[in-house]
VOKOLZA-226613 format. One record per residue (C-alpha): residue number from 1; x, y, z. Coordinates in pm, 1 decimal, always signed. Layout:
<nodes>
+-----+----------+----------+----------+
!   k !        x !        y !        z !
+-----+----------+----------+----------+
! NUM !        X !        Y !        Z !
...
+-----+----------+----------+----------+
</nodes>
This chain:
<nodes>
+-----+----------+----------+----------+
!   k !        x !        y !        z !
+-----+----------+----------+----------+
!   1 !  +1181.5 !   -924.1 !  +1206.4 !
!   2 !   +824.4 !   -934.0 !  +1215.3 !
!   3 !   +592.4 !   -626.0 !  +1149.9 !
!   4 !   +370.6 !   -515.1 !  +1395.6 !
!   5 !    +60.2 !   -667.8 !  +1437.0 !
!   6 !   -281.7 !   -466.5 !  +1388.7 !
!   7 !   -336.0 !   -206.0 !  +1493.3 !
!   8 !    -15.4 !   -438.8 !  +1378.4 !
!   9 !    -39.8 !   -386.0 !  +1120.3 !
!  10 !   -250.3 !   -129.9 !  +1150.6 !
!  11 !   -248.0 !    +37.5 !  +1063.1 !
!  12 !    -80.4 !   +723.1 !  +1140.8 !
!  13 !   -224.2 !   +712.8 !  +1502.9 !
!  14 !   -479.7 !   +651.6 !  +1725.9 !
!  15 !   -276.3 !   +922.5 !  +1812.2 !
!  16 !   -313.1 !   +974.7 !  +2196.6 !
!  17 !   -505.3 !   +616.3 !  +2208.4 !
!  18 !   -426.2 !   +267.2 !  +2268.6 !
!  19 !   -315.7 !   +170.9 !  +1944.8 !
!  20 !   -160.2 !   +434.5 !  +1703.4 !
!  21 !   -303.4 !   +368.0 !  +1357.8 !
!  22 !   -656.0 !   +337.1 !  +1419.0 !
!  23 !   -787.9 !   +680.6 !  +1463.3 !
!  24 !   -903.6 !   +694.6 !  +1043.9 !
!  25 !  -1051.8 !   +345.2 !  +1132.1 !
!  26 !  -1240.1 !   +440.2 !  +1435.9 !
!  27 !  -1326.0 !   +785.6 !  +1262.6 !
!  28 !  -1434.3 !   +954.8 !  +1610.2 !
!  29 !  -1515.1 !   +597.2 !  +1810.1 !
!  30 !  -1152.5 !   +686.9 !  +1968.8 !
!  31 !  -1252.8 !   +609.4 !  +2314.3 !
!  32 !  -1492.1 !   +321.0 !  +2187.1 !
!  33 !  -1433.6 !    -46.0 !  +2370.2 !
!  34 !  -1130.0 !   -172.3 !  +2156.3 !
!  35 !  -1104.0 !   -585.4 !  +2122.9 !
!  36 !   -821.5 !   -771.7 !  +1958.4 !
!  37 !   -830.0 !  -1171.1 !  +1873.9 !
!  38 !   -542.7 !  -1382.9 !  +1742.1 !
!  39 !   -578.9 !  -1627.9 !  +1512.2 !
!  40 !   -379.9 !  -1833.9 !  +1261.1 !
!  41 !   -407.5 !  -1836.7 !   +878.4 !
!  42 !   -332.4 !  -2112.5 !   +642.5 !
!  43 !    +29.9 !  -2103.4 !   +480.7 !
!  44 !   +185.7 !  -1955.2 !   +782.5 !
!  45 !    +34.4 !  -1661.5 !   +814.9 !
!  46 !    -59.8 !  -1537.2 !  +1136.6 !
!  47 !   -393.3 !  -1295.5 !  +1213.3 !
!  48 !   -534.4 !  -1074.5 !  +1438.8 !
!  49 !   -958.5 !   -991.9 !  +1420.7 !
!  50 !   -997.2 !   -623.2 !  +1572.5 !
!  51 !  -1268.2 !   -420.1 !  +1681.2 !
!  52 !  -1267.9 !    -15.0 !  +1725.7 !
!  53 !  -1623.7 !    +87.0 !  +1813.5 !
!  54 !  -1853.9 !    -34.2 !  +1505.8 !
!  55 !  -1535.7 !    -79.8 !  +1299.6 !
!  56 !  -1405.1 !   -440.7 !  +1245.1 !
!  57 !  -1088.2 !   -518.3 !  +1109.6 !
!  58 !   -906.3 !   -853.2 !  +1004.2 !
!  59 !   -504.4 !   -842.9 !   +949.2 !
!  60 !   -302.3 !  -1107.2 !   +789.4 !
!  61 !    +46.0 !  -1168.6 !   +849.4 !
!  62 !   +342.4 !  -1323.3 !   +709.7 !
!  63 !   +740.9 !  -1230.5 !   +823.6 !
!  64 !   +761.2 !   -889.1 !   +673.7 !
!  65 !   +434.2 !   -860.9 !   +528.9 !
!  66 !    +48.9 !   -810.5 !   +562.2 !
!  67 !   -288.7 !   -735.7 !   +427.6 !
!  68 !   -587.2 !   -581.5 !   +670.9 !
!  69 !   -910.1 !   -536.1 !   +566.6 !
!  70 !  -1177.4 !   -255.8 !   +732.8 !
!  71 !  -1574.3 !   -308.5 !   +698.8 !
!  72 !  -1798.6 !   -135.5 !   +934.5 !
!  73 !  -1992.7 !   -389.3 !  +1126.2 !
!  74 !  -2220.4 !   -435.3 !  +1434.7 !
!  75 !  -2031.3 !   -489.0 !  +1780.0 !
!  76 !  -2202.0 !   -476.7 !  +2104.8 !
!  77 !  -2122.6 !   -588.9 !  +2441.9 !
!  78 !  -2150.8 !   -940.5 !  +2335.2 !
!  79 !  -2138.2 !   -954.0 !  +1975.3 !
!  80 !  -1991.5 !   -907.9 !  +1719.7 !
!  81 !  -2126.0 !   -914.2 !  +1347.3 !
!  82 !  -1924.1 !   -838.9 !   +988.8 !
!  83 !  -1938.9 !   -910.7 !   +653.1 !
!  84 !  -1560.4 !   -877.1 !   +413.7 !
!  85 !  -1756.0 !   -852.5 !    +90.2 !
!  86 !  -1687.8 !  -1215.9 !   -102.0 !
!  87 !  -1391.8 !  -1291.5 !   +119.7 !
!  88 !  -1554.5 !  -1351.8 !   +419.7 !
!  89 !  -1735.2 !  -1309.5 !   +761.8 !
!  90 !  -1700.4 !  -1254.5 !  +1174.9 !
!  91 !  -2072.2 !  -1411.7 !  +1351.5 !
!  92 !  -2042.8 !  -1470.1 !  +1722.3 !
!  93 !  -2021.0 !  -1394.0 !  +2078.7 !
!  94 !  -1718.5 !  -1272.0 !  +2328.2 !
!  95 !  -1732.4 !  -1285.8 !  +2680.4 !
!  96 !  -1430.3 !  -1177.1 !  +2933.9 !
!  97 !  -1245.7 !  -1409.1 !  +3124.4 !
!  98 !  -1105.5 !  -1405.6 !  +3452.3 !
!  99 !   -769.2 !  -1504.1 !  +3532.0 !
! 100 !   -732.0 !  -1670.4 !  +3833.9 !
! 101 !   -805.2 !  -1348.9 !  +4068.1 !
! 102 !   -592.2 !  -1146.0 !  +3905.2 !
! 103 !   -591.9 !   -807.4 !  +3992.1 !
! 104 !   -533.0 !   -484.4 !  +3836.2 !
! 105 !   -306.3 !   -246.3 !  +4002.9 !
! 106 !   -145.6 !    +77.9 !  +3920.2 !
! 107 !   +210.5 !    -18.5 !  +3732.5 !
! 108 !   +493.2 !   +224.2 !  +3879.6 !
! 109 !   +413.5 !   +518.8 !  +3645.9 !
! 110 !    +30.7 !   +557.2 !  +3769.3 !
! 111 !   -101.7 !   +384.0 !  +3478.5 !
! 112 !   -376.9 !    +80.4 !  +3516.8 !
! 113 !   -318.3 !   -228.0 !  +3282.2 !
! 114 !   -459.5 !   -161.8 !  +2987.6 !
! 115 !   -562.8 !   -498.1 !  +2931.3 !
! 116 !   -833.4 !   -758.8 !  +3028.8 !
! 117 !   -864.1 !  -1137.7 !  +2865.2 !
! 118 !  -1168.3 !  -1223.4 !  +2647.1 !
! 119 !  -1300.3 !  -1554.3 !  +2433.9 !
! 120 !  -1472.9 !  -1575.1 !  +2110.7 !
! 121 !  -1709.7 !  -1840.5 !  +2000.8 !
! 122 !  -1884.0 !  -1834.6 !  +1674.8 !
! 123 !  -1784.9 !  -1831.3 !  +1279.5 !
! 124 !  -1445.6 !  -1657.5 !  +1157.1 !
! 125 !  -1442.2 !  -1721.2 !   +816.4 !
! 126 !  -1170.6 !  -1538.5 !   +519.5 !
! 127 !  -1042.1 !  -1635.6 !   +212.5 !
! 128 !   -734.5 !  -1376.5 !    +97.7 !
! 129 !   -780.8 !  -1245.1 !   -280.4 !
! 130 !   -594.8 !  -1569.4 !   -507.5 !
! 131 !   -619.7 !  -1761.7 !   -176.9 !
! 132 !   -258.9 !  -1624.8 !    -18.7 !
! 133 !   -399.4 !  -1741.1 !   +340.1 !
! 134 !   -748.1 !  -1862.2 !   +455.0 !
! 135 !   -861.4 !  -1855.9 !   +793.5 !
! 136 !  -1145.1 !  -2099.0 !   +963.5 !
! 137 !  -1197.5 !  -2106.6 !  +1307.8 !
! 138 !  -1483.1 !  -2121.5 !  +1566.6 !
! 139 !  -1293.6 !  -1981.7 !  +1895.2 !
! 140 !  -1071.6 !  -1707.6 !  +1950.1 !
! 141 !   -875.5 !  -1580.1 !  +2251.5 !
! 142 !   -791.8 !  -1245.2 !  +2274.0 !
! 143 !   -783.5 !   -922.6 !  +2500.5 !
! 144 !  -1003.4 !   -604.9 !  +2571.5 !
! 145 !   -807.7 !   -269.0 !  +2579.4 !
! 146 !   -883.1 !    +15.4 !  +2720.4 !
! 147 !   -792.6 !   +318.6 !  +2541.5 !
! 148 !   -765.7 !   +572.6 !  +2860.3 !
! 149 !   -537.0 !   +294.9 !  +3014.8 !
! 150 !   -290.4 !   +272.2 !  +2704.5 !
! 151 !   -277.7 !   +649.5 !  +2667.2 !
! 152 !   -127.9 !   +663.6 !  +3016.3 !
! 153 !   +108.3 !   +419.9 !  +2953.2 !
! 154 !   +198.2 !   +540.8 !  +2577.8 !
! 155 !   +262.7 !   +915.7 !  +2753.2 !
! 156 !   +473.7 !   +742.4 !  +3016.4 !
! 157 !   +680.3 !   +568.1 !  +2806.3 !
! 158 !   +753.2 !   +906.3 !  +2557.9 !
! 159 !   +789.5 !  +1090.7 !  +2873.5 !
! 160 !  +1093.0 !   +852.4 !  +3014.2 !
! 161 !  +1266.8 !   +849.9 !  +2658.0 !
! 162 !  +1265.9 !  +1208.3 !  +2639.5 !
! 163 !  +1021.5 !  +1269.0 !  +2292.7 !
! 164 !  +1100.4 !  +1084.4 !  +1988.7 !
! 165 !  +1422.6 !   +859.6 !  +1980.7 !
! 166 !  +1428.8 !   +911.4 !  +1626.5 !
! 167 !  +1751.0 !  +1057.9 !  +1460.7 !
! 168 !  +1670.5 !   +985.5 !  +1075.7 !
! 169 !  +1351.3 !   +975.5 !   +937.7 !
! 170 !  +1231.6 !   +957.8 !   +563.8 !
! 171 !   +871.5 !   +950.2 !   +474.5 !
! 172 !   +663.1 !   +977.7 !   +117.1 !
! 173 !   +314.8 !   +944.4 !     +9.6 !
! 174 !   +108.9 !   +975.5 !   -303.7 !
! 175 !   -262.4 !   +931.3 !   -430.8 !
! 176 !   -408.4 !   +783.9 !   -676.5 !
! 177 !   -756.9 !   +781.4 !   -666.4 !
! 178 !   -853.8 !   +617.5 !   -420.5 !
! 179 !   -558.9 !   +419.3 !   -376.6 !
! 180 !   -335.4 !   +575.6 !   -116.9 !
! 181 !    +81.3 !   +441.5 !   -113.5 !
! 182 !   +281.6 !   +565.4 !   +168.9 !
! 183 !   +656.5 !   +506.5 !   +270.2 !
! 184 !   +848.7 !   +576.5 !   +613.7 !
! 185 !  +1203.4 !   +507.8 !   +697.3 !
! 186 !  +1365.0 !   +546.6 !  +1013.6 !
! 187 !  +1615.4 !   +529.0 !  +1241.5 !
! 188 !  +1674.2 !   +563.1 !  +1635.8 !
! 189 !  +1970.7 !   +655.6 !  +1793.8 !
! 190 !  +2252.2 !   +462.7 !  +1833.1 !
! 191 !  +2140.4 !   +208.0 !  +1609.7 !
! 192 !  +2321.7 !    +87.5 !  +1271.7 !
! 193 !  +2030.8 !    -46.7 !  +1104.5 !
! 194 !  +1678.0 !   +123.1 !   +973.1 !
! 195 !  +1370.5 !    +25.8 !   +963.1 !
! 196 !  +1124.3 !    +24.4 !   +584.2 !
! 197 !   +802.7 !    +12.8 !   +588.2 !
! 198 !   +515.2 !    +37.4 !   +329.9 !
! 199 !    +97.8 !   +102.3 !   +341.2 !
! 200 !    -90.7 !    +75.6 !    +33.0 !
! 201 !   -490.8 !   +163.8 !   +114.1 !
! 202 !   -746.2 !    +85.5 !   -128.6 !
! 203 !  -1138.1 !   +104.6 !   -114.7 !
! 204 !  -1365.1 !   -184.0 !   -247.6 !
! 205 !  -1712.9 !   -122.5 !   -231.3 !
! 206 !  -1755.9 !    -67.1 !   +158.7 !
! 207 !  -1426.4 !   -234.8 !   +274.4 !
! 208 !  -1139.8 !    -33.5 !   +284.6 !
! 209 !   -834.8 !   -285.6 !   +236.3 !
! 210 !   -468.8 !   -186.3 !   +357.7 !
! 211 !   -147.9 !   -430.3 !   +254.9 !
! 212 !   +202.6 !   -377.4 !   +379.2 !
! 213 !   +535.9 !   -425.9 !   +381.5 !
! 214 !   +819.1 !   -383.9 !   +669.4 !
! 215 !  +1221.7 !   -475.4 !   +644.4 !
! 216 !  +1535.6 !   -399.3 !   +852.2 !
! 217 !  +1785.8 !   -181.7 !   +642.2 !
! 218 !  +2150.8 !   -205.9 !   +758.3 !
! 219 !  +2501.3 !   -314.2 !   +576.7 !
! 220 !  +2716.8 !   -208.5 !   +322.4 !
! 221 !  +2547.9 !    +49.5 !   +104.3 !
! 222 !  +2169.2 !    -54.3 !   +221.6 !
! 223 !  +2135.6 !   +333.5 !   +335.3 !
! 224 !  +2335.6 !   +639.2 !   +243.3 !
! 225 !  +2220.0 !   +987.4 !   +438.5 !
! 226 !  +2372.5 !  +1311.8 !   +418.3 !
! 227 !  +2508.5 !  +1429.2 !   +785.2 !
! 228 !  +2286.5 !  +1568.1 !  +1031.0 !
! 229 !  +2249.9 !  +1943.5 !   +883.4 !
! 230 !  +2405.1 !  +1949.7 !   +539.7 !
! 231 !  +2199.3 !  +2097.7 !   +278.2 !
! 232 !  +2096.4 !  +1966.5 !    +37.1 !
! 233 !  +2016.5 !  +1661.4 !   +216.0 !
! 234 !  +2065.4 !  +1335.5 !    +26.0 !
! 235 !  +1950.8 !   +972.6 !   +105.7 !
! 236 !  +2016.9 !   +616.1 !    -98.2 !
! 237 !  +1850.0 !   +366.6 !    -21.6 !
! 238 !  +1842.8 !    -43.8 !   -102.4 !
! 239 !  +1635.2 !   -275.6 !    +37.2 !
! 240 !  +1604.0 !   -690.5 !    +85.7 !
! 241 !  +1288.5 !   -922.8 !    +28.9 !
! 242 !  +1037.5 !   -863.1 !    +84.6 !
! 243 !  +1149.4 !   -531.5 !   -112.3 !
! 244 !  +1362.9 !   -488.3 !   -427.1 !
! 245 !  +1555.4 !   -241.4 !   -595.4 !
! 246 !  +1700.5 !    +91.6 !   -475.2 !
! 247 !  +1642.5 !   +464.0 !   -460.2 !
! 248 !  +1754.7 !   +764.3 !   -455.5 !
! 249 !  +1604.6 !  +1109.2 !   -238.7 !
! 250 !  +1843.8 !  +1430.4 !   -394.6 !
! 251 !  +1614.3 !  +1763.4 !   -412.1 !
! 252 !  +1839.7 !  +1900.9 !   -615.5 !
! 253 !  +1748.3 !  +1677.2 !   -900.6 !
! 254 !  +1505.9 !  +1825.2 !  -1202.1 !
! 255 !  +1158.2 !  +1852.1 !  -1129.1 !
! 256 !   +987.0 !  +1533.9 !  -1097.7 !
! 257 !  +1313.3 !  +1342.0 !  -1009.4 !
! 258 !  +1344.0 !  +1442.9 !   -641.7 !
! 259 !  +1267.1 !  +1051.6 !   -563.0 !
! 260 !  +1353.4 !   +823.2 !   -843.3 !
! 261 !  +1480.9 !   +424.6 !   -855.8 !
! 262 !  +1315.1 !   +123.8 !   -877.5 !
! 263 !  +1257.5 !    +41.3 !   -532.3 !
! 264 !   +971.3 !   -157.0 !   -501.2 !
! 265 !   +740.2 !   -413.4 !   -255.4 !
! 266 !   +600.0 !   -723.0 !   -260.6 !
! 267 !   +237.7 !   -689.8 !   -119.1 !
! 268 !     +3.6 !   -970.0 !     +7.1 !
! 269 !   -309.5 !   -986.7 !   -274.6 !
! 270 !   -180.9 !   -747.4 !   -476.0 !
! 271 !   +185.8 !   -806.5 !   -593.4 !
! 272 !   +474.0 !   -566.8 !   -661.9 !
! 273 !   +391.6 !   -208.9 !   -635.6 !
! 274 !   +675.1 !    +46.3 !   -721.0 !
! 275 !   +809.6 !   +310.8 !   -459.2 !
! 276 !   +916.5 !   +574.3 !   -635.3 !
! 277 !   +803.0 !   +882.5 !   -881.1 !
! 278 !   +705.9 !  +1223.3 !   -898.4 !
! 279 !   +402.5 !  +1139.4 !   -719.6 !
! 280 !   +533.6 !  +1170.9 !   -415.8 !
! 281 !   +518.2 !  +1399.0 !   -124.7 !
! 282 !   +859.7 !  +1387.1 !    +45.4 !
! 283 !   +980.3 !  +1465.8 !   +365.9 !
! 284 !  +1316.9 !  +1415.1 !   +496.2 !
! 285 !  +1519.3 !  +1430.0 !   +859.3 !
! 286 !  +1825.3 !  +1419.1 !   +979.6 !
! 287 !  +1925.1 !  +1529.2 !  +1367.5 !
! 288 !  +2232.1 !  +1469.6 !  +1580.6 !
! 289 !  +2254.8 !  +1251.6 !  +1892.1 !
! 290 !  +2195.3 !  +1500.3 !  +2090.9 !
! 291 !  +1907.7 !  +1721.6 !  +1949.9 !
! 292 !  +1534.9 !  +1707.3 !  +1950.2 !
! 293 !  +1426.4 !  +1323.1 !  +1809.9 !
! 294 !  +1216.8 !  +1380.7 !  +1437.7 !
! 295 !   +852.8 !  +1413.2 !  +1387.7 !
! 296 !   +760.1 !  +1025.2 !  +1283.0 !
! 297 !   +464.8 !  +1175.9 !  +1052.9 !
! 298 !   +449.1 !  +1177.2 !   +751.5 !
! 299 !   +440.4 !  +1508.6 !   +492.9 !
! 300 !    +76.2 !  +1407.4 !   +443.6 !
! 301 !    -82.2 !  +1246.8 !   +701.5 !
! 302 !   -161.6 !   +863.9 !   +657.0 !
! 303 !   -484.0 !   +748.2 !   +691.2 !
! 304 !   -374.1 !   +446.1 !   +883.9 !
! 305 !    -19.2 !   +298.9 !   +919.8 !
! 306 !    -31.2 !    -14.8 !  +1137.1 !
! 307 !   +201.2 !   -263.4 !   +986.8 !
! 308 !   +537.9 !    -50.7 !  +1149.8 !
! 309 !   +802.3 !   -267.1 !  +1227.7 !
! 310 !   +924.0 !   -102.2 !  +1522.5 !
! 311 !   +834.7 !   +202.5 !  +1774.9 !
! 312 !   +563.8 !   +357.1 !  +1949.7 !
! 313 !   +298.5 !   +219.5 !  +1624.8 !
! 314 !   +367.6 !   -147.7 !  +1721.8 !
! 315 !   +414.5 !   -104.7 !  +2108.1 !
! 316 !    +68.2 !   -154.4 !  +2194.3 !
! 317 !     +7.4 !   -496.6 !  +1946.7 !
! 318 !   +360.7 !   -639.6 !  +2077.1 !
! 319 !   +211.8 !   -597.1 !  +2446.2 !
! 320 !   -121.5 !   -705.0 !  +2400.9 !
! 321 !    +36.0 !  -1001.5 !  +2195.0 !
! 322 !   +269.2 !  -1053.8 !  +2482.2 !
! 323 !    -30.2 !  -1029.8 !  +2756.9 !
! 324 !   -196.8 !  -1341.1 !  +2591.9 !
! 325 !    +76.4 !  -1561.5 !  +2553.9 !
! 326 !   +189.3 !  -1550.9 !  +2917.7 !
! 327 !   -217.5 !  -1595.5 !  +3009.4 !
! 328 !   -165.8 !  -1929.4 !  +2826.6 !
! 329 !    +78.9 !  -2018.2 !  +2975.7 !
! 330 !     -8.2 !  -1969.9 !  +3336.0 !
! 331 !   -327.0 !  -2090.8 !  +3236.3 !
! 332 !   -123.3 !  -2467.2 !  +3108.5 !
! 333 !    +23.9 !  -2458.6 !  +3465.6 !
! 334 !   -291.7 !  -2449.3 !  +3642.3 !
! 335 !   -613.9 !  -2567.4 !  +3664.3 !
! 336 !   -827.2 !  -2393.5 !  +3453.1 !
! 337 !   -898.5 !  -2461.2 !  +3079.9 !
! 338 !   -785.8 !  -2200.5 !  +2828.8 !
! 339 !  -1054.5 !  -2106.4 !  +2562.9 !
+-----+----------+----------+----------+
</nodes>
């Protein structure tokens, strides 16, 4: 399984907005023009360049993991401009690209396509911290979203599942400093397996950086929950690479021990980070079949959550993704030239 991709990756919600996990990013450019590029990274990492408003982001990713890092640059209708401290810079010009008369039209729930297809020429330079990926290229494709577009399509979407399809859902976060860790497990309906996920956000100087981890939880003893309504609740939990290690969520435990183990991640320029203390704020859920999905927030809310592995956070990367690889392709099969 592969996380999400920015804003994958991305980063929490743009809440009501195209991509849910930029809203902290954007910090009020919410209806701003919104631009995502796709790249590739050295050592098989794949990587998207984003743009909310002012804000520009670059996301690395690897399988289950990823690193994205936030500076505030200068975007305009043609340009855009940003500086990632000592690990690198964005210099050059986008234009939008027609493709081959296509047409936007209403899809059958009233919404427009969010999407239109854009080029980038200029420098993308980045060097991840101990080199884990590098990325040097002079042209990007990628797409323009419109926020007012996705909205429609995000409320038509949670309007034909009926709310959240969420029947488990486990989430902690903690502080540090500046150094925000938060945790989310979940599970839909009818499904045997969960989904993990990780954020760690840190600040450096100007640039806000945000590494994470995402894995599919399902076998034998991988997750233990108590029955939809039994209190105390209870939840075990082990994970695979990129995580180690297990927990344990029992309230009734002494102070301090509510979440305990030594679950842990592996995070892109950082290393392991461990899961689990007294640190945490905890929230847990637990709903039949049949009852009223659970709130996907968190007990605190995240400043930005984009690296989800599955659900509404990723559905807008996943399409936009999507979008631009069947533009290539109709674009082999005819005349044109792709950028």
């Amino acid at each position: 399984m592969r996380i999400a991709r920015l804003a994958t990756l991305v980063l929490c919600a743009l809440g009501a907005t195209a991509l849910p996990g930029l809203a902290a990013a954007a910090e009020g450019e919410a209806d701003a023009r919104l631009a995502v590029f796709f790249l590739e990274g050295s050592d098989r990492y794949e990587a998207e360049l984003v743009t909310v408003g002012n804000q520009v982001l670059l996301g690395t990713t690897r399988l289950n993991v990823g690193a994205l890092y936030e500076v505030r640059g200068k975007v305009s209708d043609e340009r855009i401009e940003a500086r990632f401290g000592n690990l690198g810079r964005i210099s050059g010009r986008y234009e939008r690209i027609e493709l081959f008369g296509r047409k936007q039209r209403p899809d059958s729930s009233g919404c427009e396509d969010p999407f239109s297809f854009v080029r980038f020429e200029g420098t993308i330079s980045f060097r991840g911290e101990d080199g884990y990926t590098s990325i040097e290229a002079r042209r990007a494709g990628g797409l323009l979203i419109d926020p007012a577009a996705a909205r429609c399509k995000r409320r038509a979407r949670m309007s034909a599942a009926g709310g959240s399809p969420l029947n488990t859902h486990f989430a902690a976060i903690s502080k540090h400093g500046g150094v925000v860790t938060s945790l989310a497990l979940w599970r839909k309906r009818g499904q045997p397996w969960a989904t993990l996920e990780v954020v760690r956000q840190e600040r450096r100087g100007k640039m806000r950086i945000f590494r994470g981890a995402a894995t599919v939880v399902g076998g034998e003893n991988a997750l233990i929950t108590s029955g939809p309504g039994v209190r105390p609740p209870f939840a075990f939990v082990a994970a695979p690479k990129p995580f180690s290690g297990s927990a344990v969520f029992d309230p009734n435990a002494a102070h301090g021990a509510e979440w305990s183990g030594s679950l842990a991640a592996w995070l892109p320029g950082f290393g392991k980070v461990g899961l689990t203390g007294p640190d945490y704020a905890l929230g847990f859920c637990r709903r039949e079949n049949d009852e009223p999905g659970c709130d996907p927030e968190a007990p605190v809310r995240k400043p930005l959550s984009m690296l989800q592995g599955s659900g509404s956070q990723s559905q807008a990367l996943g399409e936009a993704r999507l979008s631009w690889s069947r533009y290539l392709r109709n674009s082999a099969s005819s005349a044109g030239s792709t950028p």
